[in-house]
Gaussian input, Z-matrix of N, CA and C with variables (Angstrom, degrees):
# hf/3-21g

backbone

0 1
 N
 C     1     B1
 C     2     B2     1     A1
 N     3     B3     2     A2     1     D1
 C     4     B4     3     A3     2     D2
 C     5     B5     4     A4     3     D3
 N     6     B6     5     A5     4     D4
 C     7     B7     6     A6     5     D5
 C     8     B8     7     A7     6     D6
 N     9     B9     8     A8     7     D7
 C    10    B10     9     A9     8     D8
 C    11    B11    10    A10     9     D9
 N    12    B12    11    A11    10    D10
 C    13    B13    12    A12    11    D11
 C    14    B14    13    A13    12    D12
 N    15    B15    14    A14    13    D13
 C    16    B16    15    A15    14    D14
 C    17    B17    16    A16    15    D15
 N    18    B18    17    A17    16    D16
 C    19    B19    18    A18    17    D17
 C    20    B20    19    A19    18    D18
 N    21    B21    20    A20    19    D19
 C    22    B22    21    A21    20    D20
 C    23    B23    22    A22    21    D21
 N    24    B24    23    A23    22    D22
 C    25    B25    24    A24    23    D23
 C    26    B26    25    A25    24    D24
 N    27    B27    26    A26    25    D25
 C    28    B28    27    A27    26    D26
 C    29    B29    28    A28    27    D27
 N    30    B30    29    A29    28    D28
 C    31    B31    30    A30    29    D29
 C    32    B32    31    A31    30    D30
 N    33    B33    32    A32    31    D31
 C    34    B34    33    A33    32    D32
 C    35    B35    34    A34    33    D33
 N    36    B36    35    A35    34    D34
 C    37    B37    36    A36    35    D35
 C    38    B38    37    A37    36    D36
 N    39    B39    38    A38    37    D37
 C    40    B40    39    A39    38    D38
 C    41    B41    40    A40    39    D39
 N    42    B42    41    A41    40    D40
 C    43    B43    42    A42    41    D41
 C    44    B44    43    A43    42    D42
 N    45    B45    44    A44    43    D43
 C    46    B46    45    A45    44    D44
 C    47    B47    46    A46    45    D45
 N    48    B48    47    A47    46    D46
 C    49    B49    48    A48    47    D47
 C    50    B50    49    A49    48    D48
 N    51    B51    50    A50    49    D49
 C    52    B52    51    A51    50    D50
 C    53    B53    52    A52    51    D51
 N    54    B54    53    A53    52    D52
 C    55    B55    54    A54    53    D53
 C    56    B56    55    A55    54    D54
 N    57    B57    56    A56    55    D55
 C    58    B58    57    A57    56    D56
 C    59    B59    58    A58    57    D57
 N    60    B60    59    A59    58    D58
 C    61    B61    60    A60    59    D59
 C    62    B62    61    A61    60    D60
 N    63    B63    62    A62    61    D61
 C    64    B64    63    A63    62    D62
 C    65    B65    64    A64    63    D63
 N    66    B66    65    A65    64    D64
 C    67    B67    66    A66    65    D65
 C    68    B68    67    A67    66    D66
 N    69    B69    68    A68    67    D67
 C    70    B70    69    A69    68    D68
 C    71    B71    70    A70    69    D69
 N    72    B72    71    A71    70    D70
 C    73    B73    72    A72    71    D71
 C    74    B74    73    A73    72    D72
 N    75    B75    74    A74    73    D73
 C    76    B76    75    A75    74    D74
 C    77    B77    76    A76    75    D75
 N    78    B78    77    A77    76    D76
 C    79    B79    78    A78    77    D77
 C    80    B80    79    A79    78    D78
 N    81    B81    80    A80    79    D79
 C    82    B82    81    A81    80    D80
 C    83    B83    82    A82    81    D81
 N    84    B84    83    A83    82    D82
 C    85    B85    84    A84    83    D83
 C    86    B86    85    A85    84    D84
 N    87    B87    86    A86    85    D85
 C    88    B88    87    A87    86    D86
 C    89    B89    88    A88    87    D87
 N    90    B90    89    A89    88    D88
 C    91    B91    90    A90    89    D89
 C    92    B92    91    A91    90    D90
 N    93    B93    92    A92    91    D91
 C    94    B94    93    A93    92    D92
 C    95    B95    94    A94    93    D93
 N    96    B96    95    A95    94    D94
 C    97    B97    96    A96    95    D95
 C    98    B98    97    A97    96    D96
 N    99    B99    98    A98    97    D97
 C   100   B100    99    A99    98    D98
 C   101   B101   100   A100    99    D99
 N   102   B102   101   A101   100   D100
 C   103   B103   102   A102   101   D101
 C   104   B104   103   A103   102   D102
 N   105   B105   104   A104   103   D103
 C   106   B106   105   A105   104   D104
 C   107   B107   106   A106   105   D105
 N   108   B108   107   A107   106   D106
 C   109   B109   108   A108   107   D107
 C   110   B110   109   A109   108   D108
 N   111   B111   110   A110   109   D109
 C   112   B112   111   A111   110   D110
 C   113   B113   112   A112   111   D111
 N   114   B114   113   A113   112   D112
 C   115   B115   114   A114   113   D113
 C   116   B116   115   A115   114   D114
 N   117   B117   116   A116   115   D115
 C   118   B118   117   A117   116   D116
 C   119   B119   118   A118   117   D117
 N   120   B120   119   A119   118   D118
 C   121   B121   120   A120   119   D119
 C   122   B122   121   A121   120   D120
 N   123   B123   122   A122   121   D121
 C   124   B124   123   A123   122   D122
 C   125   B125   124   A124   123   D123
 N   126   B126   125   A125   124   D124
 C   127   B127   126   A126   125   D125
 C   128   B128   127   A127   126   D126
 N   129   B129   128   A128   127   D127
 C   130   B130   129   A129   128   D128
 C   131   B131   130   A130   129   D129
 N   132   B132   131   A131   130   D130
 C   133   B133   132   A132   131   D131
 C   134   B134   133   A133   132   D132
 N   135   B135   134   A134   133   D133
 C   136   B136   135   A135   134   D134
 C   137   B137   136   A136   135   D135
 N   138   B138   137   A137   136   D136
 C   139   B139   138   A138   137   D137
 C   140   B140   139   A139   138   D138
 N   141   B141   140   A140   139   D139
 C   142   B142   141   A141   140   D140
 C   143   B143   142   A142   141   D141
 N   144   B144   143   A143   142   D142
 C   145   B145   144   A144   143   D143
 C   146   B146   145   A145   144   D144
 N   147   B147   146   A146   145   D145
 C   148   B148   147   A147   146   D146
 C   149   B149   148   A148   147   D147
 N   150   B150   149   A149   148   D148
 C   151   B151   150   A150   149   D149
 C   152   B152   151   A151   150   D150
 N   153   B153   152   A152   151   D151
 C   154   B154   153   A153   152   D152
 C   155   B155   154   A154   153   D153
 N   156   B156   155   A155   154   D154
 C   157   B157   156   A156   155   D155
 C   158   B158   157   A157   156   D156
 N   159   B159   158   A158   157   D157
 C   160   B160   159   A159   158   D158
 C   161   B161   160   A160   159   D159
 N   162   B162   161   A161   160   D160
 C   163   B163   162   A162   161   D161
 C   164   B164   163   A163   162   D162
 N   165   B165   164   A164   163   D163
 C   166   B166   165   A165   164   D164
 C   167   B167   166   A166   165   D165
 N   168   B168   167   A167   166   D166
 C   169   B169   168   A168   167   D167
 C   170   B170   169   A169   168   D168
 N   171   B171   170   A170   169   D169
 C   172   B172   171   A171   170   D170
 C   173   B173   172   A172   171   D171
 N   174   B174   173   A173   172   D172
 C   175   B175   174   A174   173   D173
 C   176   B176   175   A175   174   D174
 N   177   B177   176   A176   175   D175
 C   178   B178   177   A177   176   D176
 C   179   B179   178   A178   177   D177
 N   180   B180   179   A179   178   D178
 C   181   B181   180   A180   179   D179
 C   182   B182   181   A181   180   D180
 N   183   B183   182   A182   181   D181
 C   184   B184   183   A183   182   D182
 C   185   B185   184   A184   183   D183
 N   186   B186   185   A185   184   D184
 C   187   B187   186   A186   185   D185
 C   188   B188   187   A187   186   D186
 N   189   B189   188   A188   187   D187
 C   190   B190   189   A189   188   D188
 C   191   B191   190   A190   189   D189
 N   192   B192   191   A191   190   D190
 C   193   B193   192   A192   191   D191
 C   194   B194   193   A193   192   D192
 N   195   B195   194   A194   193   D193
 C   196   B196   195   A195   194   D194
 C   197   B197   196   A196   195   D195
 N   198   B198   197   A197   196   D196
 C   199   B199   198   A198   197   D197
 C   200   B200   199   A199   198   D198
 N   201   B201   200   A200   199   D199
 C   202   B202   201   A201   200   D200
 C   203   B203   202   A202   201   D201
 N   204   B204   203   A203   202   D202
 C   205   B205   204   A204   203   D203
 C   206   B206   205   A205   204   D204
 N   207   B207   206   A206   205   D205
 C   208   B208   207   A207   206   D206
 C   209   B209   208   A208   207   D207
 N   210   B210   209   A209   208   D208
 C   211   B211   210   A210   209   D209
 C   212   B212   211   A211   210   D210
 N   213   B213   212   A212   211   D211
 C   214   B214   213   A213   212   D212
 C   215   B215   214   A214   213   D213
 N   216   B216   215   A215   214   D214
 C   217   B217   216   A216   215   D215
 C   218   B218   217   A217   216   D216
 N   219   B219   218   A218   217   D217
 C   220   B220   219   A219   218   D218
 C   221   B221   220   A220   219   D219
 N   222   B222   221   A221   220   D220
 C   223   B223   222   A222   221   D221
 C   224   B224   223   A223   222   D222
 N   225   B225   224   A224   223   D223
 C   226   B226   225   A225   224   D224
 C   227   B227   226   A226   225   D225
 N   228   B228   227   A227   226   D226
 C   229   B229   228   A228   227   D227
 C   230   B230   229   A229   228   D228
 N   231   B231   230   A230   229   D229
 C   232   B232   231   A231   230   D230
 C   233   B233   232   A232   231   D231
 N   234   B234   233   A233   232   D232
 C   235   B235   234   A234   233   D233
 C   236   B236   235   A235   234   D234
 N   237   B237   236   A236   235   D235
 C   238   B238   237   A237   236   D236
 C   239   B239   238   A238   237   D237
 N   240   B240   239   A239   238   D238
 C   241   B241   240   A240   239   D239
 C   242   B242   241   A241   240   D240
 N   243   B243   242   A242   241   D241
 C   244   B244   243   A243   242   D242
 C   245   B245   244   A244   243   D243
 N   246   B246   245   A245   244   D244
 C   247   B247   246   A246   245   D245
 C   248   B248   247   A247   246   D246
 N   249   B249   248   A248   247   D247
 C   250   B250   249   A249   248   D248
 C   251   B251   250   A250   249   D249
 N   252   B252   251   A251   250   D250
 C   253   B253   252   A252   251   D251
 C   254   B254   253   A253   252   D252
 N   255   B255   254   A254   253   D253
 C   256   B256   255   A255   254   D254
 C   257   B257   256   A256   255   D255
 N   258   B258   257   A257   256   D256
 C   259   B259   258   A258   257   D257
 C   260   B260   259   A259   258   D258
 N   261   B261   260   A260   259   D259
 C   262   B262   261   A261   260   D260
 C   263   B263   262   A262   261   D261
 N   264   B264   263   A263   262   D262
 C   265   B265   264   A264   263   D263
 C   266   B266   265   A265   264   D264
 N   267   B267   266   A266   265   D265
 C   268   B268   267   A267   266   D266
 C   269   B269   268   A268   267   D267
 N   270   B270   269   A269   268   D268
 C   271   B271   270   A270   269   D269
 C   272   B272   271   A271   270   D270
 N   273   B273   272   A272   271   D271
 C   274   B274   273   A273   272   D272
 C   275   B275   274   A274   273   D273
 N   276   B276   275   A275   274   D274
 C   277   B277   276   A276   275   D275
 C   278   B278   277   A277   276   D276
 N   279   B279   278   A278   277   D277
 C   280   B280   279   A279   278   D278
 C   281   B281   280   A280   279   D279
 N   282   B282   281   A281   280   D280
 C   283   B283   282   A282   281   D281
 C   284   B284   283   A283   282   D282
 N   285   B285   284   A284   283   D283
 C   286   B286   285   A285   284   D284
 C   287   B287   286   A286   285   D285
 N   288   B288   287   A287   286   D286
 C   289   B289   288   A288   287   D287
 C   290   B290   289   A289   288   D288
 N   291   B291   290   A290   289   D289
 C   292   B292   291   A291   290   D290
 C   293   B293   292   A292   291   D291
 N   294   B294   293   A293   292   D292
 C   295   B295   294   A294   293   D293
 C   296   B296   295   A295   294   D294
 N   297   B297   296   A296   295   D295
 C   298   B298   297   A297   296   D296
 C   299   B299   298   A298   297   D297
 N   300   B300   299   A299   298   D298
 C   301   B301   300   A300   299   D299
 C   302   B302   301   A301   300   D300
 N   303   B303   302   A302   301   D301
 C   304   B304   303   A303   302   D302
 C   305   B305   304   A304   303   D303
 N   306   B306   305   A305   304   D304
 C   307   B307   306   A306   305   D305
 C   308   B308   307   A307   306   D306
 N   309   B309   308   A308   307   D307
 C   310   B310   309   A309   308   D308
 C   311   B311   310   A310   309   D309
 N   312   B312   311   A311   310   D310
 C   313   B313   312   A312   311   D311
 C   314   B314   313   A313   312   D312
 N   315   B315   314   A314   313   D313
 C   316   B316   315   A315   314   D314
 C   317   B317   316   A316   315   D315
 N   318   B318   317   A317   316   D316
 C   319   B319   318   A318   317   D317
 C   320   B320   319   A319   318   D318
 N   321   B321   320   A320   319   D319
 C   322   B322   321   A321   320   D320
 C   323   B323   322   A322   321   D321
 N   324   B324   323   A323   322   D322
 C   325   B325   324   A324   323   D323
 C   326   B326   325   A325   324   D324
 N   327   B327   326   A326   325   D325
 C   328   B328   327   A327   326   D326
 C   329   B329   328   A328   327   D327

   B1=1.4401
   B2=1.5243
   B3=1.2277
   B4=1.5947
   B5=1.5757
   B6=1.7027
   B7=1.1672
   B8=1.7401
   B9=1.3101
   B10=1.4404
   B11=1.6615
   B12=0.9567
   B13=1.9695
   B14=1.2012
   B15=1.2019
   B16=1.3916
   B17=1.5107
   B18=1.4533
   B19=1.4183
   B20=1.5717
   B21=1.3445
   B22=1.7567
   B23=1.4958
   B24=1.2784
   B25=1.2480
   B26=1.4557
   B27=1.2774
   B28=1.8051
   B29=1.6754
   B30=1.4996
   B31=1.6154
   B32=2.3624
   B33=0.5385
   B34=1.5567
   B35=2.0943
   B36=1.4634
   B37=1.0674
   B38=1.7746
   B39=1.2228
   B40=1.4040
   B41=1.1993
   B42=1.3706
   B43=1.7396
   B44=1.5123
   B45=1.3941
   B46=1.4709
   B47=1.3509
   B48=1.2459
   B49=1.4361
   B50=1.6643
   B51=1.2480
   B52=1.7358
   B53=1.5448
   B54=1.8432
   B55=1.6084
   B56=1.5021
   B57=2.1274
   B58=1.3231
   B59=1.6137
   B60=1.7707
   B61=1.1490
   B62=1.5474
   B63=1.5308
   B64=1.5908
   B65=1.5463
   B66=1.2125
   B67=1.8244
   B68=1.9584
   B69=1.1260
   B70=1.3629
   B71=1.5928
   B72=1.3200
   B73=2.0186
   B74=1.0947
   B75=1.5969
   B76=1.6489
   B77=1.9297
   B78=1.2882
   B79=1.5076
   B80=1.0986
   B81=1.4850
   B82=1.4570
   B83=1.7345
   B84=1.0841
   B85=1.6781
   B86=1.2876
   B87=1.5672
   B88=0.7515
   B89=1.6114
   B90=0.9336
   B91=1.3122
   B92=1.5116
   B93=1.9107
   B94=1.4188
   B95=1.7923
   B96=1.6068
   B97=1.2478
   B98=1.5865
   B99=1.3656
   B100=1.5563
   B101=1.2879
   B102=2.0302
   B103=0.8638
   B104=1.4306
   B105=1.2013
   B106=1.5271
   B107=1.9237
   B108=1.4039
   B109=1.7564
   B110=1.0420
   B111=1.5313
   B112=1.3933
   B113=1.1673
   B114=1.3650
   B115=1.3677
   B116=2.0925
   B117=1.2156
   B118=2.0260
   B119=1.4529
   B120=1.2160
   B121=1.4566
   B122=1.5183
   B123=1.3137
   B124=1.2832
   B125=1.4991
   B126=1.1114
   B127=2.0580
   B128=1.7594
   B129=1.6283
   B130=1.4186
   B131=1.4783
   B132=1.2752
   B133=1.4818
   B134=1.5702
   B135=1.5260
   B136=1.2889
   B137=1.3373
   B138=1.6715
   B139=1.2532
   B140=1.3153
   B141=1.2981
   B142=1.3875
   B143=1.2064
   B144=1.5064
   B145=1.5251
   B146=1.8395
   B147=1.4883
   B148=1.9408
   B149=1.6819
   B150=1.2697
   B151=1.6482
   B152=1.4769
   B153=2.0711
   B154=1.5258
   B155=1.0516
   B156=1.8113
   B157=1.1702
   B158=1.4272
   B159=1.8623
   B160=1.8990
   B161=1.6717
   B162=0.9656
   B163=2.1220
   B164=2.0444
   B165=1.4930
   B166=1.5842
   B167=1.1239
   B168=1.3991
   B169=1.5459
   B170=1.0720
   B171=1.6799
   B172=1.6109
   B173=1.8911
   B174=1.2521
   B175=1.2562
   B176=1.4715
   B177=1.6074
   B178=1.1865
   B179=1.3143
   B180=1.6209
   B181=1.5428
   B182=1.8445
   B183=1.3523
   B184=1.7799
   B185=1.7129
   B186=1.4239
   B187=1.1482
   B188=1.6548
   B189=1.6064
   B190=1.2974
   B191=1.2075
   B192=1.3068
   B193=1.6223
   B194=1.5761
   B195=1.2821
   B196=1.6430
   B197=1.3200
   B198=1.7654
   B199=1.9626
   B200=1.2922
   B201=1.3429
   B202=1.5176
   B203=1.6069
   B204=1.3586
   B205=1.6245
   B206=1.6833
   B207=1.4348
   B208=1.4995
   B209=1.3098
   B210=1.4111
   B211=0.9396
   B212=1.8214
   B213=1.4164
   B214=2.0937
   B215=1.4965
   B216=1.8993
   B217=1.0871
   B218=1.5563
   B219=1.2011
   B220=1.6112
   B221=2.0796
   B222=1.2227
   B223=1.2769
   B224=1.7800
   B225=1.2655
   B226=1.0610
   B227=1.3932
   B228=1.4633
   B229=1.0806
   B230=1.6215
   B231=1.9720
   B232=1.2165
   B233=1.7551
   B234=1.8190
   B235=1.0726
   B236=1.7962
   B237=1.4550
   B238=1.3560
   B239=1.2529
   B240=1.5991
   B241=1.6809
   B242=1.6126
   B243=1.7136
   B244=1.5313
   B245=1.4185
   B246=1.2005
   B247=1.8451
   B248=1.1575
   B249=1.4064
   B250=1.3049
   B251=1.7665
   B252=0.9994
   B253=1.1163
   B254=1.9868
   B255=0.9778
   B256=1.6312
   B257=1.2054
   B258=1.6531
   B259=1.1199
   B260=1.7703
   B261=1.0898
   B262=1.5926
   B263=1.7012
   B264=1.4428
   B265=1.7894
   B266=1.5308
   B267=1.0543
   B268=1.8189
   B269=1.4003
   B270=1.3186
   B271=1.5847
   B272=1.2312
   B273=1.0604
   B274=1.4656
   B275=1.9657
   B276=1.0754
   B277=1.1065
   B278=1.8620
   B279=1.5169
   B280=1.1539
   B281=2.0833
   B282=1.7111
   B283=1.8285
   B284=1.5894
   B285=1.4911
   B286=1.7549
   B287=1.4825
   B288=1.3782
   B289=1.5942
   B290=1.7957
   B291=1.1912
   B292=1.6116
   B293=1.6893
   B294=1.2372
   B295=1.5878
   B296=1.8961
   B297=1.0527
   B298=1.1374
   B299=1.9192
   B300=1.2094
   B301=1.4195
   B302=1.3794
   B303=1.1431
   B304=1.5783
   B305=1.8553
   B306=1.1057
   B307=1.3055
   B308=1.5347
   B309=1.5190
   B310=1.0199
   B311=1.4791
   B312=1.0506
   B313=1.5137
   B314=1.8627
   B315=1.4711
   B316=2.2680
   B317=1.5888
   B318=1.6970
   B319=1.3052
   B320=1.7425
   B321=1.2497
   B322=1.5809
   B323=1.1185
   B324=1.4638
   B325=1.4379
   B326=1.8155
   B327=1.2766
   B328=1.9263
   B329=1.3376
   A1=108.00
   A2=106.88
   A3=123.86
   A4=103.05
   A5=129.79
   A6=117.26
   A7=83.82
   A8=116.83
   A9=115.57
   A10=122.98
   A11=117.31
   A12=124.07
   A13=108.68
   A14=135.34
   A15=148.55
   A16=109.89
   A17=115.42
   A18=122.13
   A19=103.23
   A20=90.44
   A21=105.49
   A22=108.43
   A23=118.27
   A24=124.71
   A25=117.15
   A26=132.95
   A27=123.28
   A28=111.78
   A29=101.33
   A30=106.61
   A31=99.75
   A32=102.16
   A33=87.88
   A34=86.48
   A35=96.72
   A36=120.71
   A37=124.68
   A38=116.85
   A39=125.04
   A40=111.36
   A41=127.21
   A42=119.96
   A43=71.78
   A44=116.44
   A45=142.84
   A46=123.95
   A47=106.32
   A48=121.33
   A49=121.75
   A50=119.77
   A51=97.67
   A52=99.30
   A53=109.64
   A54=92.41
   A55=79.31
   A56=133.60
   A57=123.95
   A58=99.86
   A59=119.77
   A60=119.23
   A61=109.65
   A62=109.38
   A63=112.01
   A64=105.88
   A65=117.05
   A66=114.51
   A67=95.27
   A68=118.53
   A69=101.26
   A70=121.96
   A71=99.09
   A72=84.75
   A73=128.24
   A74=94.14
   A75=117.33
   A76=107.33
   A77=108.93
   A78=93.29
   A79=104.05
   A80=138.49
   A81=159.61
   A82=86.47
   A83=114.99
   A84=130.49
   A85=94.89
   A86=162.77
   A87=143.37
   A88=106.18
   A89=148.25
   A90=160.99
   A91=109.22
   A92=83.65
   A93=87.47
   A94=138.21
   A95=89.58
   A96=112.36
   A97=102.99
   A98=131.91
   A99=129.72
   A100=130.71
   A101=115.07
   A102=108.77
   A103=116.28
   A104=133.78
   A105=116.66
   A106=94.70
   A107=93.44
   A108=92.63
   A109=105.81
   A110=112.37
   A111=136.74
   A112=107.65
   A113=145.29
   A114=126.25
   A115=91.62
   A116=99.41
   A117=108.45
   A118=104.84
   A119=104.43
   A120=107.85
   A121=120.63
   A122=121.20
   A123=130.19
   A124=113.06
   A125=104.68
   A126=95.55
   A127=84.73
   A128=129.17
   A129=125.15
   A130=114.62
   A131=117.93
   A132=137.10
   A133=111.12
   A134=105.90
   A135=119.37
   A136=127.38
   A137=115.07
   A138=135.81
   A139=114.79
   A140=121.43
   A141=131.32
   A142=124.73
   A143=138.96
   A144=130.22
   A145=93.45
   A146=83.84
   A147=109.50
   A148=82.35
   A149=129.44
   A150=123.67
   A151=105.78
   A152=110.57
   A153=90.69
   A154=85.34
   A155=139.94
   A156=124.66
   A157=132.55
   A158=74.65
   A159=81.25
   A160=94.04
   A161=127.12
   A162=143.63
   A163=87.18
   A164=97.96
   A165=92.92
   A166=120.38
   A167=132.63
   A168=131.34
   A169=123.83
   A170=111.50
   A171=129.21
   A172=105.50
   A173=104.95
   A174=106.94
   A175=113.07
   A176=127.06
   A177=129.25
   A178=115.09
   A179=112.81
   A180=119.45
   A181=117.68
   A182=86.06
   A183=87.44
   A184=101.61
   A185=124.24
   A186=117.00
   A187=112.52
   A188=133.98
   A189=125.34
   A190=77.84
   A191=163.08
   A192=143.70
   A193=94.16
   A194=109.92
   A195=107.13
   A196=122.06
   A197=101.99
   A198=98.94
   A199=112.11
   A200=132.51
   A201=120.83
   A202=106.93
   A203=112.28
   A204=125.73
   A205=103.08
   A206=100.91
   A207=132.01
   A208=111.17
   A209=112.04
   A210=129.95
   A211=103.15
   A212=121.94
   A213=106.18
   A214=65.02
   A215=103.07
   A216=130.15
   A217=107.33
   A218=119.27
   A219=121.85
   A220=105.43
   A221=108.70
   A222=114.09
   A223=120.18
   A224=120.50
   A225=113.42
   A226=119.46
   A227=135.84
   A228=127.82
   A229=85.92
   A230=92.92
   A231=91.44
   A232=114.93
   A233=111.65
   A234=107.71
   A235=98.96
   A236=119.88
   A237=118.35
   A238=140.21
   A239=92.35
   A240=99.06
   A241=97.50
   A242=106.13
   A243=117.44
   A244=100.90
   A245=146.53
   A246=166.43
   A247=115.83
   A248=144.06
   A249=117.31
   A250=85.86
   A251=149.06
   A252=150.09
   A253=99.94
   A254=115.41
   A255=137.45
   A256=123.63
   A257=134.27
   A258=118.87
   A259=114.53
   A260=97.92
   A261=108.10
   A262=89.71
   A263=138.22
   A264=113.59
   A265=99.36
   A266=90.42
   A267=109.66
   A268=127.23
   A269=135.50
   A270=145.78
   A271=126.40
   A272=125.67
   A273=142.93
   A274=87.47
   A275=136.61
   A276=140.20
   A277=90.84
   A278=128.25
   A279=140.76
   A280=93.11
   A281=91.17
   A282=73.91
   A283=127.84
   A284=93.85
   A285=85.62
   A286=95.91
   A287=165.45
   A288=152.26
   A289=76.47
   A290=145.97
   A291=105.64
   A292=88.08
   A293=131.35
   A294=145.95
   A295=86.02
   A296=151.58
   A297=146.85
   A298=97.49
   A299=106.73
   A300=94.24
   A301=126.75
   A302=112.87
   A303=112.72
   A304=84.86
   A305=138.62
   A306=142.31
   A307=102.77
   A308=132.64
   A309=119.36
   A310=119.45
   A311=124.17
   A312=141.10
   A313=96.07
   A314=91.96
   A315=79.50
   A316=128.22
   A317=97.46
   A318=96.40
   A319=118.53
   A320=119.61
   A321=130.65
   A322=108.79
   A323=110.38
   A324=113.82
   A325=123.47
   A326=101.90
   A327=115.10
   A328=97.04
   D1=137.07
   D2=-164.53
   D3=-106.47
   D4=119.43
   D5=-170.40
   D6=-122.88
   D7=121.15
   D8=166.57
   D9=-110.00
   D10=112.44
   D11=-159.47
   D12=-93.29
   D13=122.94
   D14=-160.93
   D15=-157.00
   D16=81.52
   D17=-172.49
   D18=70.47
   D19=-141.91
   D20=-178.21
   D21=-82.14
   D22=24.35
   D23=-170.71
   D24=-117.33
   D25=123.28
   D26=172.55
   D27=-125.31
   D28=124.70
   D29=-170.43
   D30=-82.32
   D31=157.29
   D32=-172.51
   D33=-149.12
   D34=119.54
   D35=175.41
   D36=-145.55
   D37=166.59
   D38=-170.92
   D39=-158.76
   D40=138.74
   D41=-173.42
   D42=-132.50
   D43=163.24
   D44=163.17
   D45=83.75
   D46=31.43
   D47=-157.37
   D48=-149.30
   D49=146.10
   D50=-175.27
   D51=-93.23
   D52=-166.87
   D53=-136.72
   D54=-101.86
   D55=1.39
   D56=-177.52
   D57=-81.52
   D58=-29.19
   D59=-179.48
   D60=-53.70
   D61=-57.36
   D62=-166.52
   D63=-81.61
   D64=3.54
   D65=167.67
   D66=-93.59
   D67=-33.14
   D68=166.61
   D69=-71.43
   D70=-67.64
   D71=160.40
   D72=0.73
   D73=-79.47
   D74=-165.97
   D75=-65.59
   D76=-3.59
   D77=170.44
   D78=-115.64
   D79=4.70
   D80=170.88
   D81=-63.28
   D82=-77.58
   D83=-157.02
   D84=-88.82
   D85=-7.75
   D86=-154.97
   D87=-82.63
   D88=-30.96
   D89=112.28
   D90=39.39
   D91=-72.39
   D92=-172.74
   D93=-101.31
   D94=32.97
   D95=-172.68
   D96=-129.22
   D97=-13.01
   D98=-170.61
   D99=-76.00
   D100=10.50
   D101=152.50
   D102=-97.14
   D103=48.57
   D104=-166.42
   D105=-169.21
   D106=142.02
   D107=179.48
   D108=-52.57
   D109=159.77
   D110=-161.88
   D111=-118.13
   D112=127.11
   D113=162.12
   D114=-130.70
   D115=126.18
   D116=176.73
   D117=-104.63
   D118=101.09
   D119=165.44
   D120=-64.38
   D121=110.79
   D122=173.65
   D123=-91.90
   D124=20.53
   D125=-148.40
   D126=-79.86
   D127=-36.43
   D128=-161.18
   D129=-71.41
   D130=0.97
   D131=173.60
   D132=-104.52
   D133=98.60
   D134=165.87
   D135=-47.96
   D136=-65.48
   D137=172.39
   D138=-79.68
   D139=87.85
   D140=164.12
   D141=-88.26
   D142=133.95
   D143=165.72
   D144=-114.86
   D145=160.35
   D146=176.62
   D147=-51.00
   D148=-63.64
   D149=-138.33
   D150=-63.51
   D151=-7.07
   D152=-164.47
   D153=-100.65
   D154=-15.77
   D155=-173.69
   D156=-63.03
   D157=-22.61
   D158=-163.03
   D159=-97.82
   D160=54.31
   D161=-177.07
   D162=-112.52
   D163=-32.39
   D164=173.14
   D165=-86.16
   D166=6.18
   D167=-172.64
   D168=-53.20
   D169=-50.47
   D170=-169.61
   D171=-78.15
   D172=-49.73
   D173=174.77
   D174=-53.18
   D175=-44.39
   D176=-174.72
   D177=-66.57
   D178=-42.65
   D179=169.39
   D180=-42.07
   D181=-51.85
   D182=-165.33
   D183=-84.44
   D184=-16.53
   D185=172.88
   D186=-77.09
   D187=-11.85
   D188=178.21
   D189=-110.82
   D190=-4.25
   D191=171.57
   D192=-66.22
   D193=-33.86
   D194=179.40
   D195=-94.70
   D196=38.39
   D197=169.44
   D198=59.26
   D199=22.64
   D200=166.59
   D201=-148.85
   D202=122.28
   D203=151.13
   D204=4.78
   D205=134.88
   D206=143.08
   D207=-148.88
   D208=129.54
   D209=-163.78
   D210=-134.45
   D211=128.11
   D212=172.62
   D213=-115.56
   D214=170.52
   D215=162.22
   D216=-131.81
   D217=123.41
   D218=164.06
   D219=-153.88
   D220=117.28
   D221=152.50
   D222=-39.81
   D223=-34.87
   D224=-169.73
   D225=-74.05
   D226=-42.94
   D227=-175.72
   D228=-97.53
   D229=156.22
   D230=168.17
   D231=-106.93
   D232=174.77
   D233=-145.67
   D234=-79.52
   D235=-24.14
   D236=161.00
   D237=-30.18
   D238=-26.49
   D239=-155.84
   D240=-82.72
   D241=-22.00
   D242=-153.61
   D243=-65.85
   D244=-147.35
   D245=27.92
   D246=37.93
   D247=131.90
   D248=-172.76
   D249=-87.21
   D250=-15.63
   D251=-165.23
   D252=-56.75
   D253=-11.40
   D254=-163.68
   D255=-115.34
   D256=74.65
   D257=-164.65
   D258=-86.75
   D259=137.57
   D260=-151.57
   D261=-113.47
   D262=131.52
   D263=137.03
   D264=-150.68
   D265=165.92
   D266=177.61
   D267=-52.36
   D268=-19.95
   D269=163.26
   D270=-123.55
   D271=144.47
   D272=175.90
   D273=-55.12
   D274=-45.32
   D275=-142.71
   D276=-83.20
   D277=-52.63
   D278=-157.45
   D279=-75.16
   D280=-39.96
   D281=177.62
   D282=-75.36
   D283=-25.01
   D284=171.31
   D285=-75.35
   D286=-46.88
   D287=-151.86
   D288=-79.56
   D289=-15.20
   D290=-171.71
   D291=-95.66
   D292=-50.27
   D293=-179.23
   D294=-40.59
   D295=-54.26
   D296=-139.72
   D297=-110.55
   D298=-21.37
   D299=146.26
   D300=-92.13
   D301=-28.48
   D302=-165.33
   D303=-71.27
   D304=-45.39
   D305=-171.58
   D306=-49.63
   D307=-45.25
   D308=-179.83
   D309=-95.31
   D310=2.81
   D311=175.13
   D312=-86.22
   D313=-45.63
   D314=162.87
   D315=-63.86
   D316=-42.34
   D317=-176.15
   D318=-84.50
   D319=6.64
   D320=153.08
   D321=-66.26
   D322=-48.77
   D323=-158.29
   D324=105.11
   D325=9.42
   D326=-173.37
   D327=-74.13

């Protein structure tokens, strides 16, 4: 598992691995990443289904209950299929512009 730190921000990725292995990981370590936005790169997982996305639900809940970004990224599923409770998009690039709004929508106060 790949943790890359960029401000208050950590991209969390894994290549070589299936996606129940790196959803266990990622709640292995999640611990030590939950004060700081989240962005989960899904992009190295071809074969995605809705059922594995939503394995992030609970984690995602209590990680924006705590005032900070979660964000997965994977092209493969689309973002319809999700919860809106689940912010889903296609690039590493689109989750930091949503993390960098949601950041100033905190510091307003919205």
């Amino acid at each position: 598992m790949v943790f890359d730190k960029m401000g208050t921000t950590i991209i969390v990725s894994q290549k070589e691995s299936s996606i129940s292995v790196f959803f266990d990981n990622f709640k292995e370590k999640y611990e030590t990443i939950n004060s700081d936005n989240v962005i989960v790169d899904l992009t190295f997982f071809k074969e995605l289904k809705t059922t594995q996305i939503l394995k992030f639900l609970d984690i995602s809940n209590e990680h924006r209950n705590s005032n900070k970004s979660f964000v997965l990224v994977s092209d493969v599923v689309s973002f319809e299929d999700i919860p809106e409770e689940i912010c889903l998009v296609p690039t590493i690039q689109e989750a930091k512009d949503i993390i960098e709004m949601e950041e100033i929508e905190r510091d307003l106060g919205l």
